[in-house]
C-alpha positions as a printed NumPy array, in Angstrom:
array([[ 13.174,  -9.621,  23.134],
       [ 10.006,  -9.504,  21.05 ],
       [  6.528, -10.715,  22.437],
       [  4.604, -14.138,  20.893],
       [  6.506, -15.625,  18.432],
       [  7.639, -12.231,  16.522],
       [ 11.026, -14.275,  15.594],
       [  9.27 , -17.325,  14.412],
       [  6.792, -15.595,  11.972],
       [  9.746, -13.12 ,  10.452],
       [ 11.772, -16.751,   9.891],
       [  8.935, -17.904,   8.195],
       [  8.168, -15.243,   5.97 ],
       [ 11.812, -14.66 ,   4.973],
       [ 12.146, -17.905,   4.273],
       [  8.924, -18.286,   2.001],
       [ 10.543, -15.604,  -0.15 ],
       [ 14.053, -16.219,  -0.619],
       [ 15.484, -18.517,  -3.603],
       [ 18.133, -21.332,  -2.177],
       [ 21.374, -21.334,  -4.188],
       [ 20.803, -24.473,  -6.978],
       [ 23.298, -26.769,  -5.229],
       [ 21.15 , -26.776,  -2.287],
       [ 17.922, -26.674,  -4.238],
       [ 15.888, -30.068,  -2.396],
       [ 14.447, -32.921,  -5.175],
       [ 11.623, -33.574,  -2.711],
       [  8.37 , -32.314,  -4.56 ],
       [  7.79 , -28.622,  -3.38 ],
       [  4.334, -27.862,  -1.483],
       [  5.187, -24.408,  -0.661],
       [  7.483, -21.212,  -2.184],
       [ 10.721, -20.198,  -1.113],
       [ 13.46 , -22.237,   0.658],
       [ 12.588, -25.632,   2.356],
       [ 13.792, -25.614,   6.205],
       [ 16.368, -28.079,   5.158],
       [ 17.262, -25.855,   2.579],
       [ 18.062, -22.863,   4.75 ],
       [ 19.032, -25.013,   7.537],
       [ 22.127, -26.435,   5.121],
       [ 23.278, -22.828,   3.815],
       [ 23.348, -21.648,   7.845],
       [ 25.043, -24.836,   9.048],
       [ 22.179, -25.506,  11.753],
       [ 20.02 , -28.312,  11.729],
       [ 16.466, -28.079,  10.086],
       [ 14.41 , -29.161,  13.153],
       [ 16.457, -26.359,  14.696],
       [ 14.917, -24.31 ,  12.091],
       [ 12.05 , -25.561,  12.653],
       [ 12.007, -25.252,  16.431],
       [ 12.47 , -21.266,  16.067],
       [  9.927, -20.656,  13.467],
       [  7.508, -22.485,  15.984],
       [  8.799, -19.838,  19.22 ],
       [ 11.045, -22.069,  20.711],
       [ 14.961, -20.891,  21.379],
       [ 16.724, -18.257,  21.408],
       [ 19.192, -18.17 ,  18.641],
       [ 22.475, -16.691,  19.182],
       [ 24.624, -13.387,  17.382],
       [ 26.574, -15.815,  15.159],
       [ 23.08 , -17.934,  13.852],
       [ 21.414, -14.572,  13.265],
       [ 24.085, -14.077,  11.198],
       [ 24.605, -16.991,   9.445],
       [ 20.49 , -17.103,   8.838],
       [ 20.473, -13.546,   7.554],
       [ 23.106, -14.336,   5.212],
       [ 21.522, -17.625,   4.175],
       [ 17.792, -15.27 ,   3.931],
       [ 20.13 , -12.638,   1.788],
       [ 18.457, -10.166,   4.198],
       [ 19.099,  -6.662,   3.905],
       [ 20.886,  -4.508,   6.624],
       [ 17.716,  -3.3  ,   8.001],
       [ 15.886,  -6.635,   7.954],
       [ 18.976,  -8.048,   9.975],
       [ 18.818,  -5.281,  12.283],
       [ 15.449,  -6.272,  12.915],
       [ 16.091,  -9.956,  12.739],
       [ 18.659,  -9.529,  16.036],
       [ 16.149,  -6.99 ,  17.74 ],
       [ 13.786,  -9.954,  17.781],
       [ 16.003, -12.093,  18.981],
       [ 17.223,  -9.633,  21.499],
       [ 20.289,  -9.434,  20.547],
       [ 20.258,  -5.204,  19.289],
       [ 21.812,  -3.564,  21.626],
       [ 19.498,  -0.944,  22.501],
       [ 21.355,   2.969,  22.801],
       [ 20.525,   5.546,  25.557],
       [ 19.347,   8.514,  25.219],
       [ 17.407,   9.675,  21.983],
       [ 17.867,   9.832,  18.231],
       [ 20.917,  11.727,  17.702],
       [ 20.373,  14.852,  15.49 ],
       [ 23.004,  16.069,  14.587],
       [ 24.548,  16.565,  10.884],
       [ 27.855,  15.63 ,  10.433],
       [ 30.855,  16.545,   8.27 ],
       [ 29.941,  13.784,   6.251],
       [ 26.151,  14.419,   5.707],
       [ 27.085,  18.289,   5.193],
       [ 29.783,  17.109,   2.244],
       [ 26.801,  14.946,   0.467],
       [ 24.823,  18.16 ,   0.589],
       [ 27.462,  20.66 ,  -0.77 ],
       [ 28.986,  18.032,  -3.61 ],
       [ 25.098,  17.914,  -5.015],
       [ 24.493,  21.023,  -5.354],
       [ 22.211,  20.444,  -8.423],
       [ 20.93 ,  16.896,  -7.387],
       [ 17.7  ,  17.357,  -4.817],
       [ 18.946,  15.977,  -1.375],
       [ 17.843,  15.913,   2.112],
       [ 18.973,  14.396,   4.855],
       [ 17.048,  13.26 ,   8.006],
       [ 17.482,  11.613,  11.29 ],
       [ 16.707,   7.9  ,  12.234],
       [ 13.147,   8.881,  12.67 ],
       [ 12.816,  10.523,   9.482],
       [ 12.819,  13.939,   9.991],
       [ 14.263,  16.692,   8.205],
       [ 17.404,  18.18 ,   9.129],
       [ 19.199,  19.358,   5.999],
       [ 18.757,  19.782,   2.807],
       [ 19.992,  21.531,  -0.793],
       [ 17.949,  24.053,  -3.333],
       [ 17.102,  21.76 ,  -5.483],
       [ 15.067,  19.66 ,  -3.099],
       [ 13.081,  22.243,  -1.66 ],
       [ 12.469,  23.167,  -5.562],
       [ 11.459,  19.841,  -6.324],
       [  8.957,  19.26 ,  -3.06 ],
       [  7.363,  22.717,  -3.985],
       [  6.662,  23.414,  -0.391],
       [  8.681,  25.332,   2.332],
       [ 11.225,  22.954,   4.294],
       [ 11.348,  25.131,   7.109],
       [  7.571,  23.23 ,   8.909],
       [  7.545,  22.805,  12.651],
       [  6.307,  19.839,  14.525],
       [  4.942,  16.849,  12.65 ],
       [  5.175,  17.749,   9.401],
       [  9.34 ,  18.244,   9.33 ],
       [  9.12 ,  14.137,   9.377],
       [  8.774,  12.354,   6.244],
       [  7.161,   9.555,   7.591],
       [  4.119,  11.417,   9.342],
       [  3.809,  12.946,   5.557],
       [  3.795,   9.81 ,   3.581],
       [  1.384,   8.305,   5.396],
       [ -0.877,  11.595,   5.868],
       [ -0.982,  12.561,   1.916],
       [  1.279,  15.332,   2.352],
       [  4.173,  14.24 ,   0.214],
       [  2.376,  14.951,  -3.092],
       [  4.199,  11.67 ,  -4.73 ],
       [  2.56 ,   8.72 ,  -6.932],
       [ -1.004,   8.427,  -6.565],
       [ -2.969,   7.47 ,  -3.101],
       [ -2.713,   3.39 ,  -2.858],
       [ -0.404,   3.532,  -6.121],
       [  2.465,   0.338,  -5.478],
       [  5.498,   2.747,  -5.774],
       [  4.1  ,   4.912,  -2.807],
       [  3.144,   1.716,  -1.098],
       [  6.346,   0.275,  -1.602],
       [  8.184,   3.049,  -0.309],
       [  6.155,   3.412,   2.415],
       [  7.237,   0.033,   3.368],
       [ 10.574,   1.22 ,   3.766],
       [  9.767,   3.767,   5.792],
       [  8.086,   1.072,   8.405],
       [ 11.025,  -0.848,   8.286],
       [ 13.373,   1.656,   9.116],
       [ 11.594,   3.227,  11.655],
       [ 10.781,   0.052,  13.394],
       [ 14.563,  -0.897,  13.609],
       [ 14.572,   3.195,  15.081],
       [ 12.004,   2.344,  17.642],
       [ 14.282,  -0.608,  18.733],
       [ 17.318,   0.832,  19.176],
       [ 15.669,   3.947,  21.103],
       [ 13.357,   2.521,  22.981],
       [ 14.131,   5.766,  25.766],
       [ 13.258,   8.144,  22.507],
       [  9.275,   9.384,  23.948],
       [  8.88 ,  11.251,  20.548],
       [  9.59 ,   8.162,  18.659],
       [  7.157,   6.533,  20.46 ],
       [  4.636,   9.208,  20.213],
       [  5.287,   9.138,  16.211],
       [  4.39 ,   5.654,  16.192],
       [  1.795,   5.617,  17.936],
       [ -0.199,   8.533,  16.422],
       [  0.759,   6.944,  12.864],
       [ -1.017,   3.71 ,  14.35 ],
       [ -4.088,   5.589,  15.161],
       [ -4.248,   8.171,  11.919],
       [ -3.291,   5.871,   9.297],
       [ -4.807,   2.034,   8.601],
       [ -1.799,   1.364,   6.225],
       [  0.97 ,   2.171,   8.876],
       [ -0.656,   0.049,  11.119],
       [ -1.121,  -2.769,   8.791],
       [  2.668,  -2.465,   7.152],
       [  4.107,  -2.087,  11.321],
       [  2.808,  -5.151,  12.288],
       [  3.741,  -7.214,   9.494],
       [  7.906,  -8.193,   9.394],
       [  9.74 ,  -5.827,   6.824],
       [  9.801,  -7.375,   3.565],
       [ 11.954,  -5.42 ,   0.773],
       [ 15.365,  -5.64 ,   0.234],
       [ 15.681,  -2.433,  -2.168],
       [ 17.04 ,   0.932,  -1.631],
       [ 15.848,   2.528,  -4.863],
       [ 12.668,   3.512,  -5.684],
       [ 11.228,   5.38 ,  -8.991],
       [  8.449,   8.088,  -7.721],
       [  6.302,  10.099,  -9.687],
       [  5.847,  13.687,  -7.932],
       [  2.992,  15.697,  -8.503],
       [  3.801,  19.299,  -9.152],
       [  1.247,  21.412,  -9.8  ],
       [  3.499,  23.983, -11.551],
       [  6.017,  21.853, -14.234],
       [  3.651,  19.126, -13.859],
       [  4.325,  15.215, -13.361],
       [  7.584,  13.371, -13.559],
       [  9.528,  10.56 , -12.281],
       [ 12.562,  10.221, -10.301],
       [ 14.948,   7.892,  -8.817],
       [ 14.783,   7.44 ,  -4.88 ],
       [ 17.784,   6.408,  -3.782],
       [ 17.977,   6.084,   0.224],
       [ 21.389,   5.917,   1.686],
       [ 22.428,   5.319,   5.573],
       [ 25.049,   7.753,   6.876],
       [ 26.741,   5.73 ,   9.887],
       [ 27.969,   8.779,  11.645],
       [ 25.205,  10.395,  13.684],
       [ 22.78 ,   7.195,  12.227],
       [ 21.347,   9.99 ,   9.388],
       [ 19.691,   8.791,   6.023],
       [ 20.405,  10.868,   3.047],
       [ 17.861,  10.866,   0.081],
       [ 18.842,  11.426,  -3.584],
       [ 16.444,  11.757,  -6.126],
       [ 17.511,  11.722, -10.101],
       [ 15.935,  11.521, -13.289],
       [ 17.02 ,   9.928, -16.378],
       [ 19.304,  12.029, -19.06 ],
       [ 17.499,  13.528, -21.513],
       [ 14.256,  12.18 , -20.704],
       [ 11.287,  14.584, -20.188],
       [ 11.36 ,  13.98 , -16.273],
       [ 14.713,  15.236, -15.985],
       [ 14.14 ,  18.596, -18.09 ],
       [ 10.575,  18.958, -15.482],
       [ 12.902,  18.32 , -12.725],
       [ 15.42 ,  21.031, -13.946],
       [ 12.59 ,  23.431, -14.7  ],
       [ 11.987,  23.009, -10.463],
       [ 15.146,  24.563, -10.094],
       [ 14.808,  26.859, -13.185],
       [ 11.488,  28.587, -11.738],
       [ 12.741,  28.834,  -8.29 ],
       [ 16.012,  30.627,  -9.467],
       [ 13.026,  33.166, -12.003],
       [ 10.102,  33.12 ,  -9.927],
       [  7.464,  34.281, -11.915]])
């Protein structure tokens, strides 16, 4: 169960952002944004000094509340994941991150052939991947160590995508936190997890900052602009996809038909096929 009051701050926040359904909007004279506690406290069938009570530290909710105030929150998967791991009800898994690619992950890879995809572990390190992404990334794949995980690049200026500080990076990079927060949950046994995080806390002020604040997107798309220094800019698609078996994340990047970022982002593939 999380330290201090973790729970009660992640409540809070949630709630400050989400937009009540308009039968339960409240007539009282709003003072703050978001849902009201009675508000949210109708939609999960609790009662709003209940609400109250939890955003202050107090309780432990159960499974089925969690539930019913994630749905109420419209919280994504991963901010429900971390929603129970506050509450201590994520059940953590021995051993470490599993690493393995599956028949699943390895069927993504072949039916893209021409669509850049990689595929990583919960941690966010490479394990597989097609042509066309190595193409795109213009830099070898095959890295040892640190620089195989695409967090420890994103947050070290490595990934060559937006612009340093830009919002797309930033927003992506919240994603990143997320996920690898709900990762450092579930495998709390996982040293090199716990190494990762902790030398991202100490190299980078914007992990550290995003980390300690409760994960606050719900999308799983993001448009990037990559900077290549041989076909030059262009912007792609992100989409980020959880494979269940072997808890893997697949990435998929596309570019709009026809557009001038999809003909750069076939010219990738192009010059890698006629170096030179």
């Amino acid at each position: 169960m999380a330290s201090g009051n973790d729970l009660g701050v992640a409540l809070r926040r949630w709630r400050e952002r989400a937009t009540p359904p308009s039968g339960l909007r409240s007539v009282a004279r709003r003072r703050t944004p978001g849902m009201r506690r009675d508000e949210l406290a109708a939609e999960a069938g609790v009662s709003a000094e209940y609400v109250k009570r939890l955003e202050q530290g107090h309780g432990r909710p159960s499974a089925q509340v969690l539930y019913s105030l994630a749905r109420a929150l419209r919280l994504s998967s991963s901010e429900y994941e971390y929603l129970c791991s506050l509450a201590g009800h994520v059940p953590s898994r021995a051993g470490c991150v599993p690493h393995e690619v599956g028949s699943g992950a390895r069927h993504l890879l072949d039916r893209l052939g021409d669509v850049p995809i990689c595929v990583l572990d919960a941690a966010w390190t490479l394990l597989a991947w097609n042509a066309a992404c190595e193409a795109m990334c213009y830099f070898s794949m095959l890295v040892d160590g640190r620089d195989r995980n695409l967090a420890w690049r994103a947050f070290n200026g490595k990934e060559g995508w937006s612009r340093a500080g830009s919002a797309t990076e930033a927003r992506f990079q919240q994603a990143i936190v997320a996920d690898l927060r709900v990762t450092a949950r579930r495998y709390p046994d996982d040293d090199w997890v716990t190494d990762l995080v902790a030398d991202l806390m100490a190299a980078s002020e914007p992990f550290a900052a995003m980390w300690e604040s409760p994960a606050d997107h719900q999308d799983r798309r993001y448009r990037l602009t990559k900077r290549h220094p041989v076909v030059g800019d262009f912007t792609v698609d992100c989409d980020i996809m959880t494979i269940h078996e072997g808890d893997l994340r697949a990435i998929v990047y596309t570019a709009e038909p026809g557009s001038v970022d999809a003909v750069r982002l076939a010219a990738t593939r192009a010059r890698r096929a006629h170096p030179g």
